[in-house]
N, CA, C and O atoms as a GROMACS GRO file, in nm:
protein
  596
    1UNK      N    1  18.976  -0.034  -6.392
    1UNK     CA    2  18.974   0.092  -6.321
    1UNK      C    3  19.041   0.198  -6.408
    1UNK      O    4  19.134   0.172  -6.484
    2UNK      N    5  18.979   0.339  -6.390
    2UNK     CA    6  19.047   0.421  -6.481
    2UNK      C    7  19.080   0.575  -6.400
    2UNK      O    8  18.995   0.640  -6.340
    3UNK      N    9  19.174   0.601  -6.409
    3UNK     CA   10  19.228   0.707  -6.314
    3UNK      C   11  19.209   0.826  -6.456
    3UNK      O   12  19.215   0.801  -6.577
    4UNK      N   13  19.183   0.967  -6.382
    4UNK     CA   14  19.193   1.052  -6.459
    4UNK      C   15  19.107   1.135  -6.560
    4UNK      O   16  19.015   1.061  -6.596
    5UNK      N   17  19.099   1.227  -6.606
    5UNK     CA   18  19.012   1.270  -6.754
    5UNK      C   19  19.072   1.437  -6.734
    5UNK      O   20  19.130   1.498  -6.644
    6UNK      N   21  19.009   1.478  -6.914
    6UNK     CA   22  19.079   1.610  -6.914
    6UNK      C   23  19.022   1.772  -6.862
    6UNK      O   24  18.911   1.822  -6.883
    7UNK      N   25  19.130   1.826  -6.794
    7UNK     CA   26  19.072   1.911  -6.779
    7UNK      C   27  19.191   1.958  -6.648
    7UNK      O   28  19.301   1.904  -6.651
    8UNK      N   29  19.166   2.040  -6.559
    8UNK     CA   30  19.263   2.137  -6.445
    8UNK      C   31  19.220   2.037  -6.343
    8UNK      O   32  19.147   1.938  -6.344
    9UNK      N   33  19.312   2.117  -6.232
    9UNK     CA   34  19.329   2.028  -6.099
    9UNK      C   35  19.369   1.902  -6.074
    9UNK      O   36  19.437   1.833  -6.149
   10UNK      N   37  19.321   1.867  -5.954
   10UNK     CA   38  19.400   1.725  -5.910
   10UNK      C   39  19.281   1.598  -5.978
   10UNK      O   40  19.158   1.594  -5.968
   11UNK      N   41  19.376   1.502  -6.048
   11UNK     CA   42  19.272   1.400  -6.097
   11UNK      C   43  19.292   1.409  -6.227
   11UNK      O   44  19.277   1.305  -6.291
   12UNK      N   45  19.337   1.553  -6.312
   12UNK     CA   46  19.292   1.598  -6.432
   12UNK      C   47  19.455   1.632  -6.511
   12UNK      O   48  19.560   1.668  -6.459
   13UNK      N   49  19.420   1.600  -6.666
   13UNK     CA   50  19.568   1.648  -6.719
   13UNK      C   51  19.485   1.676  -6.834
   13UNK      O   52  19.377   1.624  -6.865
   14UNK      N   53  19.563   1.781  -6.903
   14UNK     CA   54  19.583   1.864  -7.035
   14UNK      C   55  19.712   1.786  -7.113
   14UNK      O   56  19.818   1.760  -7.055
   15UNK      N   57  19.691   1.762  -7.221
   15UNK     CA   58  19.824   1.735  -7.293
   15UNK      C   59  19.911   1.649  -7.203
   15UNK      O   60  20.018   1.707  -7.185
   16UNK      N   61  19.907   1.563  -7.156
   16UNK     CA   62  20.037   1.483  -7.108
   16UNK      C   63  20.148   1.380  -7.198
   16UNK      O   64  20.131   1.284  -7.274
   17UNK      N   65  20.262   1.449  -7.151
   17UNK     CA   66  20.346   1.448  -7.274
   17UNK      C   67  20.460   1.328  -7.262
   17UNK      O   68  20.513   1.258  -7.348
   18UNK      N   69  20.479   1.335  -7.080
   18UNK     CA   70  20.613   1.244  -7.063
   18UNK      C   71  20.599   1.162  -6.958
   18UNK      O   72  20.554   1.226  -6.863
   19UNK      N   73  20.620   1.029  -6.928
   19UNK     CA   74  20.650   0.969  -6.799
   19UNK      C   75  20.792   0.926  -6.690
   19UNK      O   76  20.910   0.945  -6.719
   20UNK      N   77  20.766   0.895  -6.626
   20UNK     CA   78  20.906   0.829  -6.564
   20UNK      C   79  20.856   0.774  -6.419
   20UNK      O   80  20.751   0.802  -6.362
   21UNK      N   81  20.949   0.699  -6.381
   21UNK     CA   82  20.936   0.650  -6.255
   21UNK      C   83  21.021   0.680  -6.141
   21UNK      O   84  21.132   0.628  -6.154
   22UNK      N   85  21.007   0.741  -6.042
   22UNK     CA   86  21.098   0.754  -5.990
   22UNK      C   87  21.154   0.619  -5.883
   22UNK      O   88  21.086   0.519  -5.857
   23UNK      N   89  21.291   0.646  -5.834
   23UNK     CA   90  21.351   0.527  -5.746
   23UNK      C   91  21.262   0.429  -5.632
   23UNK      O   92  21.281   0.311  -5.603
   24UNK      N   93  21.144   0.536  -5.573
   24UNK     CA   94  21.033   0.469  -5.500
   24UNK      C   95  20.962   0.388  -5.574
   24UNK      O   96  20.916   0.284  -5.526
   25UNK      N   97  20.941   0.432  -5.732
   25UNK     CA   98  20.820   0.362  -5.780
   25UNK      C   99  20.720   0.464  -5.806
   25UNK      O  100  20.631   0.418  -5.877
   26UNK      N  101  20.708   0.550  -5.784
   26UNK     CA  102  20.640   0.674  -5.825
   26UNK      C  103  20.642   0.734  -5.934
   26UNK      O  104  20.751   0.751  -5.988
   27UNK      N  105  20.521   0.782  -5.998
   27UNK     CA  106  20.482   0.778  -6.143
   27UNK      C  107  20.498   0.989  -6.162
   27UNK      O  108  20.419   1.054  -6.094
   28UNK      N  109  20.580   1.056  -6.236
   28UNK     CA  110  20.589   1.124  -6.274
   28UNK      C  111  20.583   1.172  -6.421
   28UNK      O  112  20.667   1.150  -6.508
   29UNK      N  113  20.450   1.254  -6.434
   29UNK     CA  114  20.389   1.273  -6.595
   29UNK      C  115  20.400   1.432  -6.566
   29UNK      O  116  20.376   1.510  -6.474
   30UNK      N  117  20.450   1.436  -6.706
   30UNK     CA  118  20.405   1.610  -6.751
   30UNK      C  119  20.312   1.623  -6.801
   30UNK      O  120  20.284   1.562  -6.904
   31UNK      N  121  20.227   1.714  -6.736
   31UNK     CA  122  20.105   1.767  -6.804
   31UNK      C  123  20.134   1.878  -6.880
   31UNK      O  124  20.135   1.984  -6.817
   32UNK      N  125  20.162   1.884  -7.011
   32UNK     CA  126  20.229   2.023  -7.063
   32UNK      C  127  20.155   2.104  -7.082
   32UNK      O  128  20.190   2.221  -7.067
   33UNK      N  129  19.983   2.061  -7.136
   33UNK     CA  130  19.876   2.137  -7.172
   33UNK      C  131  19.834   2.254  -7.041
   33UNK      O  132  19.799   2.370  -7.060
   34UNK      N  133  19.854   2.175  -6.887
   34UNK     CA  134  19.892   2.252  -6.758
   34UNK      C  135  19.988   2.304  -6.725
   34UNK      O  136  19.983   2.371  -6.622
   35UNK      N  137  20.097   2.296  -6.789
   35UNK     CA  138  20.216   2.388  -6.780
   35UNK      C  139  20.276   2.304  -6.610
   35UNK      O  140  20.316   2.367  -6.512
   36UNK      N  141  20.265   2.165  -6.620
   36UNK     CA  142  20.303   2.119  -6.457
   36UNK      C  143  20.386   1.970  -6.461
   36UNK      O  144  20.373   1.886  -6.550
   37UNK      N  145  20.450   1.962  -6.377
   37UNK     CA  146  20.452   1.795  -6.360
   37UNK      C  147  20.337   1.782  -6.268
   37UNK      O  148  20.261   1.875  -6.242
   38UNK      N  149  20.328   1.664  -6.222
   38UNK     CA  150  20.270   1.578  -6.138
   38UNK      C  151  20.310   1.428  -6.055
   38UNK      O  152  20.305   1.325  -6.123
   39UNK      N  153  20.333   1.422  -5.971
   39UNK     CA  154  20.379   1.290  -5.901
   39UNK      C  155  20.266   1.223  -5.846
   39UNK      O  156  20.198   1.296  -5.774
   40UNK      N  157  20.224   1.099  -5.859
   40UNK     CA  158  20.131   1.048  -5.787
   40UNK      C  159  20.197   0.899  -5.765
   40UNK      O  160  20.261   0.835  -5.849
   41UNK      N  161  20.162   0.858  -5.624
   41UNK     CA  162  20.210   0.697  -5.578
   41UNK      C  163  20.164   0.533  -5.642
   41UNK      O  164  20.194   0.417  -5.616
   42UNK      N  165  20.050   0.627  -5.768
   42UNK     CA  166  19.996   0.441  -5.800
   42UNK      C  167  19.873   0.505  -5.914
   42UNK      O  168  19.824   0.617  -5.932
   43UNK      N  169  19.856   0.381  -5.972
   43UNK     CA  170  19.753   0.386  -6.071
   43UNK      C  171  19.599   0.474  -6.033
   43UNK      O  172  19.512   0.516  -6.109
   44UNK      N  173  19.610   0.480  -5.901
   44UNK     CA  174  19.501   0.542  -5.889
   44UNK      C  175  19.485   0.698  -5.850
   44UNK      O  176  19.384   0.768  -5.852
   45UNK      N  177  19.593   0.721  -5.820
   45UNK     CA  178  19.641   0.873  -5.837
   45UNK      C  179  19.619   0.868  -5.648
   45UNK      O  180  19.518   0.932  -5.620
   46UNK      N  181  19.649   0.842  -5.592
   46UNK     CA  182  19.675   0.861  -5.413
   46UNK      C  183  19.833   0.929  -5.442
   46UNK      O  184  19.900   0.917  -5.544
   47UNK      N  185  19.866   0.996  -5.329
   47UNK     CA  186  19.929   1.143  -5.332
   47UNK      C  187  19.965   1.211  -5.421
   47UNK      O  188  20.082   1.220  -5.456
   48UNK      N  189  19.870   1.269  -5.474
   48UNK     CA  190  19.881   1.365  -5.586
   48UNK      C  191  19.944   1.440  -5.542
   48UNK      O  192  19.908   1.469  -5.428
   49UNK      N  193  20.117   1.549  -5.613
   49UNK     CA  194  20.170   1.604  -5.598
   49UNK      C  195  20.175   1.668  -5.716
   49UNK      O  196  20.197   1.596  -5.814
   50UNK      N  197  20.152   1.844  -5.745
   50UNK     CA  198  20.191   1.909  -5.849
   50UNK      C  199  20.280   2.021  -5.847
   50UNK      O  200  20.301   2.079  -5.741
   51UNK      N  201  20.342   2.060  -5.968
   51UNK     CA  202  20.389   2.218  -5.940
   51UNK      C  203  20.411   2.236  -6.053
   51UNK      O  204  20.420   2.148  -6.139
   52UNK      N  205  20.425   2.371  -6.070
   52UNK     CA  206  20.428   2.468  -6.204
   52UNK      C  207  20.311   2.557  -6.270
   52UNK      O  208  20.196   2.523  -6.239
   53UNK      N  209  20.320   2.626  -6.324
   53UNK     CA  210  20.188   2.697  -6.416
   53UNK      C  211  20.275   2.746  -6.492
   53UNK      O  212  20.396   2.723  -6.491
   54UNK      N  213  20.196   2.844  -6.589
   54UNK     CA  214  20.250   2.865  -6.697
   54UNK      C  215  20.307   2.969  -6.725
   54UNK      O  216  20.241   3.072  -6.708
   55UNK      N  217  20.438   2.980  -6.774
   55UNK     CA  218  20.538   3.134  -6.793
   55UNK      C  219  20.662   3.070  -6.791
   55UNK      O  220  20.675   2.948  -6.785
   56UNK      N  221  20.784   3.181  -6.796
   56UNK     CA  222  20.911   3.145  -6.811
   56UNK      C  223  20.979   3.223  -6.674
   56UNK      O  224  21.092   3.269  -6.691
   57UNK      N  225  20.947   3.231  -6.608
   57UNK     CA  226  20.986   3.266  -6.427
   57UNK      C  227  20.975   3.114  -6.362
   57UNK      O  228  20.904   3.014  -6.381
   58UNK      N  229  21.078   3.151  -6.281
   58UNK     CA  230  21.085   3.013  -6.155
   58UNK      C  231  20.947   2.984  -6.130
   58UNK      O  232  20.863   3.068  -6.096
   59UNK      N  233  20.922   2.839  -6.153
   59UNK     CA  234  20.809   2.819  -6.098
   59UNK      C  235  20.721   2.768  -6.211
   59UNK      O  236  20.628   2.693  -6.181
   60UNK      N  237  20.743   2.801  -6.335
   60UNK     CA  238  20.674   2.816  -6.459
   60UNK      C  239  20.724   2.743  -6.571
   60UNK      O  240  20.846   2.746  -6.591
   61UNK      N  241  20.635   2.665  -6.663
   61UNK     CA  242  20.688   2.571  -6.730
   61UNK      C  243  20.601   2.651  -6.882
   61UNK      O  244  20.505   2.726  -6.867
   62UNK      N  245  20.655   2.618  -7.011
   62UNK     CA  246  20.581   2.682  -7.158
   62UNK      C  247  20.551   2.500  -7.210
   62UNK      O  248  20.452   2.476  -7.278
   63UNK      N  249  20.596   2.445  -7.190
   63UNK     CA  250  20.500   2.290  -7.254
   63UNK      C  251  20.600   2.193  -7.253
   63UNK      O  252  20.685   2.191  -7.343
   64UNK      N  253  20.601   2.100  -7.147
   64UNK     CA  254  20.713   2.007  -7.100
   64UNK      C  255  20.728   1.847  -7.235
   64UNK      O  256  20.627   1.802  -7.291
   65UNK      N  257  20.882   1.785  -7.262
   65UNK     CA  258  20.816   1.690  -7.301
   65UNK      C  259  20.903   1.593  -7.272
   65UNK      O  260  20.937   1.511  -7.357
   66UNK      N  261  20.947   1.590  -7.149
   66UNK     CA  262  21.059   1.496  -7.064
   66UNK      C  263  21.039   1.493  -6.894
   66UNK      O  264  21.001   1.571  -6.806
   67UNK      N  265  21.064   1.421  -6.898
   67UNK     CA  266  21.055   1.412  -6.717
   67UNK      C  267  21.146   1.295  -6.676
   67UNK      O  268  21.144   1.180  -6.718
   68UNK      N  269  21.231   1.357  -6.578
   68UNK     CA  270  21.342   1.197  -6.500
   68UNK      C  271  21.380   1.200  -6.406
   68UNK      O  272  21.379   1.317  -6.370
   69UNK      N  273  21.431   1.119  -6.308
   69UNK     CA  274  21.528   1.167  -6.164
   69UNK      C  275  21.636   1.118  -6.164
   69UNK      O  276  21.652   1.005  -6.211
   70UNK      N  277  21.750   1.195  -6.110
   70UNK     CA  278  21.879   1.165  -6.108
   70UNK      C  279  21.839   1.088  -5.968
   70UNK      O  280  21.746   1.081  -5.887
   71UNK      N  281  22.002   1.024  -6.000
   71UNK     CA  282  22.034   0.930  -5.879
   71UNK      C  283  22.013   0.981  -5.769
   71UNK      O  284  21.974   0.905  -5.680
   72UNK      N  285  22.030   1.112  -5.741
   72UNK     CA  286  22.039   1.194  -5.644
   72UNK      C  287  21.907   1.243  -5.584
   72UNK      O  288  21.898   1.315  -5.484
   73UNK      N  289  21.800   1.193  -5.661
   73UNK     CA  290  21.670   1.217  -5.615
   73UNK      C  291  21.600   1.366  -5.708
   73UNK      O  292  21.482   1.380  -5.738
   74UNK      N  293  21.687   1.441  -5.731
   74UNK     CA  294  21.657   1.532  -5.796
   74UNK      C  295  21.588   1.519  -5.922
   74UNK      O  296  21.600   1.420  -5.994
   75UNK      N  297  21.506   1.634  -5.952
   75UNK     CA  298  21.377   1.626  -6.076
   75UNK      C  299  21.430   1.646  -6.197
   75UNK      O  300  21.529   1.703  -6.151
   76UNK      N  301  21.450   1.649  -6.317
   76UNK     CA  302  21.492   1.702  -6.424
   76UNK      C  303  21.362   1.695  -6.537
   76UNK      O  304  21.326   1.584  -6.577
   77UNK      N  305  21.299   1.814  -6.585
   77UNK     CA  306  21.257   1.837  -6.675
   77UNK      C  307  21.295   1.937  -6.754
   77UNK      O  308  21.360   2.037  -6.722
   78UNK      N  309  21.221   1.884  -6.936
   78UNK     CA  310  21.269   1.924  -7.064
   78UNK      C  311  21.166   2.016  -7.043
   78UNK      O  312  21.057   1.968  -7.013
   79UNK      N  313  21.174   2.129  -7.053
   79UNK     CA  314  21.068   2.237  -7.076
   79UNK      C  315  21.103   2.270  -7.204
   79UNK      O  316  21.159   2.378  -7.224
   80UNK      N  317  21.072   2.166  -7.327
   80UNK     CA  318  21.077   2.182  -7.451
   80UNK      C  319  21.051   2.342  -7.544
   80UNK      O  320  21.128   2.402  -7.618
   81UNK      N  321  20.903   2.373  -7.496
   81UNK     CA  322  20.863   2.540  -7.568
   81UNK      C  323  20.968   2.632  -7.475
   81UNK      O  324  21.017   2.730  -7.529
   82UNK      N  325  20.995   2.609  -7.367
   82UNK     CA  326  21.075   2.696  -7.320
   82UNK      C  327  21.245   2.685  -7.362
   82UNK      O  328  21.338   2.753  -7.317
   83UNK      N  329  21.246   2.625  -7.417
   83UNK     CA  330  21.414   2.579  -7.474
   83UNK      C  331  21.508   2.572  -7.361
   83UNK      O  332  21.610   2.638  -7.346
   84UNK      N  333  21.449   2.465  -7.270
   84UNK     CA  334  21.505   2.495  -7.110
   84UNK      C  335  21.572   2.333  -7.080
   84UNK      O  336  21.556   2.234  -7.153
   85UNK      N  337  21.640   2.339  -6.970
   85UNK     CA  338  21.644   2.208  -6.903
   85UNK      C  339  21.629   2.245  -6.754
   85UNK      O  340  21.712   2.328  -6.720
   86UNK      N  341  21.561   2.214  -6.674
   86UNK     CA  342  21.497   2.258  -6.530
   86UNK      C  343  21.519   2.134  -6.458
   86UNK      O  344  21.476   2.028  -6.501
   87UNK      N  345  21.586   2.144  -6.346
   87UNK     CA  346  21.638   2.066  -6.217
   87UNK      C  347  21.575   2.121  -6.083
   87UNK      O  348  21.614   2.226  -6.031
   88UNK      N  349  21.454   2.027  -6.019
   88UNK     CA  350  21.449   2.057  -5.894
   88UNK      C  351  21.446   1.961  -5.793
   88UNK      O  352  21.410   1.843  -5.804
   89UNK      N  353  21.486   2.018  -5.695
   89UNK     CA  354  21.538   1.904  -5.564
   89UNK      C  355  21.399   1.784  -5.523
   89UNK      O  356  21.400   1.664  -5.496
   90UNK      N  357  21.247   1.929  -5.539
   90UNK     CA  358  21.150   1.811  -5.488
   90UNK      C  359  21.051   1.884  -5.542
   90UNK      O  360  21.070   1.998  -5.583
   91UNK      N  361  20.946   1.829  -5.548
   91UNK     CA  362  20.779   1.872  -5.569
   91UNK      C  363  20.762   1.983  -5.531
   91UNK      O  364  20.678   2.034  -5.604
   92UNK      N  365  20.798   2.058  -5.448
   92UNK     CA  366  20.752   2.142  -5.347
   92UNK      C  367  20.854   2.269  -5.488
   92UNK      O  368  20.781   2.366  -5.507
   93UNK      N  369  20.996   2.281  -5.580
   93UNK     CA  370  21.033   2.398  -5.611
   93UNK      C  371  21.113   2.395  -5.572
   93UNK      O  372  21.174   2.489  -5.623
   94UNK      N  373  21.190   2.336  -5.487
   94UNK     CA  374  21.303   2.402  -5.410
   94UNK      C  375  21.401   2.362  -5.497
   94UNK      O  376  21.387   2.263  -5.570
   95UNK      N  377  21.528   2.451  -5.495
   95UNK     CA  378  21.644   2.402  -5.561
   95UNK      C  379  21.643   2.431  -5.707
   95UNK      O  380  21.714   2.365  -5.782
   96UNK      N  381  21.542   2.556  -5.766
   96UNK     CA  382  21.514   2.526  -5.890
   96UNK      C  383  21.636   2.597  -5.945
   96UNK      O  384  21.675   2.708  -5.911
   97UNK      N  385  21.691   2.517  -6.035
   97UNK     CA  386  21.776   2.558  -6.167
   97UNK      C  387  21.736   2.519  -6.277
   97UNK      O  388  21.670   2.416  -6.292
   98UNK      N  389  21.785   2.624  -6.404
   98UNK     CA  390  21.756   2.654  -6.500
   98UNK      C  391  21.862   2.611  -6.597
   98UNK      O  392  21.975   2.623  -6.549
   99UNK      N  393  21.862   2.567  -6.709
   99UNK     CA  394  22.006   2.567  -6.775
   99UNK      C  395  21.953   2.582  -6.958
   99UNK      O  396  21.858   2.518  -7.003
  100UNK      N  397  22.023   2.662  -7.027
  100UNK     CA  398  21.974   2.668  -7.133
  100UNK      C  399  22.158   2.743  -7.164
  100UNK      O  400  22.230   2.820  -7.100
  101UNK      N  401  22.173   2.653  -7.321
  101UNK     CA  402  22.351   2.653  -7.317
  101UNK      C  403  22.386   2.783  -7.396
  101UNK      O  404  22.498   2.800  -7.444
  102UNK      N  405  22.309   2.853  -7.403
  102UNK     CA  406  22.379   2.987  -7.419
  102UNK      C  407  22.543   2.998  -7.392
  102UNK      O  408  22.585   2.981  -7.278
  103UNK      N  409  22.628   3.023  -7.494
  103UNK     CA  410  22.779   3.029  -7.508
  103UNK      C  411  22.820   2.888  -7.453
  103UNK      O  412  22.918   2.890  -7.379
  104UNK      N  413  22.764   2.769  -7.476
  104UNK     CA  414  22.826   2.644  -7.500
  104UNK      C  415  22.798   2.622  -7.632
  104UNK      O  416  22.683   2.599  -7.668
  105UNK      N  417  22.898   2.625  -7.716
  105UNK     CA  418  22.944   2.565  -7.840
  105UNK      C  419  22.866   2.675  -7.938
  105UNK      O  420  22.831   2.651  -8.053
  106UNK      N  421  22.846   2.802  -7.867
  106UNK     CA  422  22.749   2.887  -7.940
  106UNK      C  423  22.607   2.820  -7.966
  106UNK      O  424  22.582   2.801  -8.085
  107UNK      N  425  22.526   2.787  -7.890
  107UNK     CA  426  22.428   2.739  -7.977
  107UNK      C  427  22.316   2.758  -7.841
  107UNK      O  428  22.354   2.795  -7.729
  108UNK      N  429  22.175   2.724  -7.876
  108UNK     CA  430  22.050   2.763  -7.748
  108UNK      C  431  22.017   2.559  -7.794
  108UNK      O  432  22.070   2.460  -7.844
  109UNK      N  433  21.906   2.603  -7.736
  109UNK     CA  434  21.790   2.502  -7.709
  109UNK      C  435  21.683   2.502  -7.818
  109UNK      O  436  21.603   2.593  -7.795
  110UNK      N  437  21.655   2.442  -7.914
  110UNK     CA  438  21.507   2.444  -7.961
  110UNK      C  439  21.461   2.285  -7.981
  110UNK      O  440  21.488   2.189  -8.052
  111UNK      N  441  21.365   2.325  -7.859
  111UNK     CA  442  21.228   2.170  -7.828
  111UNK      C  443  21.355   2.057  -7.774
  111UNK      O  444  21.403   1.967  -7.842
  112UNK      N  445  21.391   2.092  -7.634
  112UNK     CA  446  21.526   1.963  -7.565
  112UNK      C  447  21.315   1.865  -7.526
  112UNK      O  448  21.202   1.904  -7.496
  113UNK      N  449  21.391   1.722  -7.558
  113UNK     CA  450  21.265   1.636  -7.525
  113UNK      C  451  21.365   1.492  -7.462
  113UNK      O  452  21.488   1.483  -7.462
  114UNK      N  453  21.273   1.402  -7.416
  114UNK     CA  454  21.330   1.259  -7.363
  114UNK      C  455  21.477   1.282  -7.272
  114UNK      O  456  21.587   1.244  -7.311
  115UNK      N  457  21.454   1.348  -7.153
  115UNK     CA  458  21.559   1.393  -7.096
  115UNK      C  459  21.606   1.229  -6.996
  115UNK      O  460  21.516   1.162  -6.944
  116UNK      N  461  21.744   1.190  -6.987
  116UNK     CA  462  21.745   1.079  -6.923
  116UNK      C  463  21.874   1.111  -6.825
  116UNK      O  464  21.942   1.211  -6.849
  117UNK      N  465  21.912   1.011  -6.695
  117UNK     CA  466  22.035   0.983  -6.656
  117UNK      C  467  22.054   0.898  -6.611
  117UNK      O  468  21.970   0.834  -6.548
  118UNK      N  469  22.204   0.858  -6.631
  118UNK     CA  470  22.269   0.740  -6.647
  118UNK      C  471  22.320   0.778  -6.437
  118UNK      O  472  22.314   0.876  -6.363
  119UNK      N  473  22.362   0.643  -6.424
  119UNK     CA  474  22.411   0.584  -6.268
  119UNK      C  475  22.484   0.719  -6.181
  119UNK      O  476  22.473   0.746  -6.062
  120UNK      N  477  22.577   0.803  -6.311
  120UNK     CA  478  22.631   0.878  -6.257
  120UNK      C  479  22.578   1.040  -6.241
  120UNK      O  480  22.663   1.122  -6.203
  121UNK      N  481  22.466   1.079  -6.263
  121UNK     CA  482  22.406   1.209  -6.297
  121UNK      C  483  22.390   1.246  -6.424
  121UNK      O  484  22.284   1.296  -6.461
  122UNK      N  485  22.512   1.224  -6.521
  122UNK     CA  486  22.492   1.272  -6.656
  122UNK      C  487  22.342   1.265  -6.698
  122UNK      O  488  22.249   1.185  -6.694
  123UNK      N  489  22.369   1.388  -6.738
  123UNK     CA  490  22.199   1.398  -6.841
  123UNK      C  491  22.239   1.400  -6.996
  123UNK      O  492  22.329   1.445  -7.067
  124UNK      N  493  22.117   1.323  -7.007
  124UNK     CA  494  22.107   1.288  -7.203
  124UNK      C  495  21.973   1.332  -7.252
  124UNK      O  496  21.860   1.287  -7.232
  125UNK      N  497  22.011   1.415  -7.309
  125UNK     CA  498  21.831   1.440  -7.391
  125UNK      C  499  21.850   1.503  -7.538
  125UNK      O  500  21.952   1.561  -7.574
  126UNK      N  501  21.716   1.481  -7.632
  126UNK     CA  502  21.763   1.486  -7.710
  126UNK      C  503  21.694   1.643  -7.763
  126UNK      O  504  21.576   1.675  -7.746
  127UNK      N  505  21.806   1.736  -7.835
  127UNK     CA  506  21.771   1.860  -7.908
  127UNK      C  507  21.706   1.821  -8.015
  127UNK      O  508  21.772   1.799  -8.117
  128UNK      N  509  21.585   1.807  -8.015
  128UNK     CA  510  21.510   1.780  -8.134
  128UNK      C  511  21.550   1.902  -8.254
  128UNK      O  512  21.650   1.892  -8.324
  129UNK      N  513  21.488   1.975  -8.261
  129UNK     CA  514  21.508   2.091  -8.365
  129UNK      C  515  21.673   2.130  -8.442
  129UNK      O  516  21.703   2.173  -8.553
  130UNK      N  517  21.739   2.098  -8.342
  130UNK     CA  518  21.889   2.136  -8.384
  130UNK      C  519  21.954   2.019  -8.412
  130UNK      O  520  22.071   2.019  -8.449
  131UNK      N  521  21.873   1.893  -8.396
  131UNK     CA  522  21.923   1.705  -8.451
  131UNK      C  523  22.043   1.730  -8.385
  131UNK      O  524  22.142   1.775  -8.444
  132UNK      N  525  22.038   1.694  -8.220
  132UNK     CA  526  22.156   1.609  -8.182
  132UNK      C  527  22.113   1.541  -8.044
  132UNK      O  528  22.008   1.567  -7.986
  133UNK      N  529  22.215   1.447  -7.997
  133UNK     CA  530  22.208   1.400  -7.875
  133UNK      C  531  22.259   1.460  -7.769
  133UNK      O  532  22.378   1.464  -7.798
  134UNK      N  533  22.249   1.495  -7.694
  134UNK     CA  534  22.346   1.619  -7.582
  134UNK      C  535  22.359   1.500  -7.458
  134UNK      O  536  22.279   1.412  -7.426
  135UNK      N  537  22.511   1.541  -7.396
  135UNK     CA  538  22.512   1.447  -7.296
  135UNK      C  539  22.584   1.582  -7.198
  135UNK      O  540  22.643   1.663  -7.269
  136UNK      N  541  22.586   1.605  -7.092
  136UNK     CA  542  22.626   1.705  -6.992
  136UNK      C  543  22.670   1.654  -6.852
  136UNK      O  544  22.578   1.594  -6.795
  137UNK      N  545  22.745   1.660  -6.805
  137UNK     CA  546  22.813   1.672  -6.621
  137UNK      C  547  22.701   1.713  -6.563
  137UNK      O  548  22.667   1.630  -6.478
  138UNK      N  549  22.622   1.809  -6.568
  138UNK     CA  550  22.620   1.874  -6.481
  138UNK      C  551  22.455   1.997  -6.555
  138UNK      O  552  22.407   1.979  -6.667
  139UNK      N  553  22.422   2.072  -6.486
  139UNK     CA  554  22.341   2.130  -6.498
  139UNK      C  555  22.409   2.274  -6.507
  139UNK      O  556  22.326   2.365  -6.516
  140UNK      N  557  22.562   2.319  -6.505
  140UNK     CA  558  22.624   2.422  -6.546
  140UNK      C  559  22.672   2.379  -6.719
  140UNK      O  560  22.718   2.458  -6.802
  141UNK      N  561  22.647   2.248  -6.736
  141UNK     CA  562  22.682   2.253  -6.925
  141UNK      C  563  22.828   2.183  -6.914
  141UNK      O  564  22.871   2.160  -7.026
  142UNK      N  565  22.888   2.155  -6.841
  142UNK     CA  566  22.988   2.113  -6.798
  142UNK      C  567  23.027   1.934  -6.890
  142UNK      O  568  22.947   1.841  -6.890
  143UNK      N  569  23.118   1.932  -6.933
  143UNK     CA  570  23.124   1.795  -6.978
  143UNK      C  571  23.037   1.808  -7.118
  143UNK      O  572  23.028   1.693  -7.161
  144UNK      N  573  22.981   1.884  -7.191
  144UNK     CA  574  22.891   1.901  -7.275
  144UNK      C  575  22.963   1.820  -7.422
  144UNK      O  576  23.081   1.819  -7.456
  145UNK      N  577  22.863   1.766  -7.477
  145UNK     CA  578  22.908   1.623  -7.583
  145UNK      C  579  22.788   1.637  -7.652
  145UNK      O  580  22.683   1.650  -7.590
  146UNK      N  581  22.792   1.634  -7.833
  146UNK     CA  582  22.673   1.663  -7.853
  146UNK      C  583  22.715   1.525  -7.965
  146UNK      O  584  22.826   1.474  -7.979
  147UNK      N  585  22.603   1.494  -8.028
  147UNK     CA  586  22.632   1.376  -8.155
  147UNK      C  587  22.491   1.433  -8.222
  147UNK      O  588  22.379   1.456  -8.176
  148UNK      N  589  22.565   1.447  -8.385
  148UNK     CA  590  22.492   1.515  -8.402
  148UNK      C  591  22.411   1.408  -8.548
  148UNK      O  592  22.458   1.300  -8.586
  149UNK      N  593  22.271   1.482  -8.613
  149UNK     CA  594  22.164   1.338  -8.656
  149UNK      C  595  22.100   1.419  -8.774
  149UNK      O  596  22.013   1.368  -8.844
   0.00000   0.00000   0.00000
């Protein structure tokens, strides 16, 4: 059986860049070429859930290449072209925060990818372009730890 082919809408992905699973078992891919995630319950794509299009306003993704959920249920994607790290509560948008470390350690974002967290929330992902590992508290930059490559 084969779920999927390219192109817009539900069924369809552009560029898909990242996976993860969430705590249910639920399959979360970025479609970056769509500027979206997507959640669906199983190989065959039954409850398709999307959000995002394309821009740098709430709501809007420039080409994702991470996707994960904290313990807490919450979404975390690398909006890599956007030099972003984006936290939302659910599918639907809500809760959206933004974090890009402007005046942490002086330095931005270029291409954050493979965003992960550990038992306790910490997020780990890696700054590709600037070669380091970033580890953070928090989605205010908080606890911020970089190792650098």
């Amino acid at each position: 059986m084969t779920f999927g082919e390219s192109g817009q809408g539900k069924g369809h992905f552009v560029e898909p860049t990242a996976i993860s699973l969430t705590k249910g078992g639920e399959i979360l891919i970025n479609d970056a070429g769509n500027r979206r995630v997507v959640k669906i319950d199983d190989m065959q794509g039954t409850g398709w859930a999307e959000y995002g299009t394309q821009g740098n306003e709430v709501g809007q993704f420039q080409g994702m290449y991470g996707v994960t959920q904290q313990p807490d249920g919450k979404l975390l994607i690398a909006d890599s072209h956007g030099g972003r790290i984006v936290r939302l509560n659910q599918m639907s948008g809500s809760g959206w925060v933004s974090f890009s470390p402007n005046g942490i350690a002086d330095q931005t974002l270029f291409f954050p990818v493979g965003i992960r967290c550990d038992d306790q929330g910490r997020i780990y992902f890696i700054d590709q372009v600037n070669k380091r590992l970033v580890r953070m508290n928090d989605m205010d930059g908080s606890g911020w730890i970089e190792f650098k490559f």
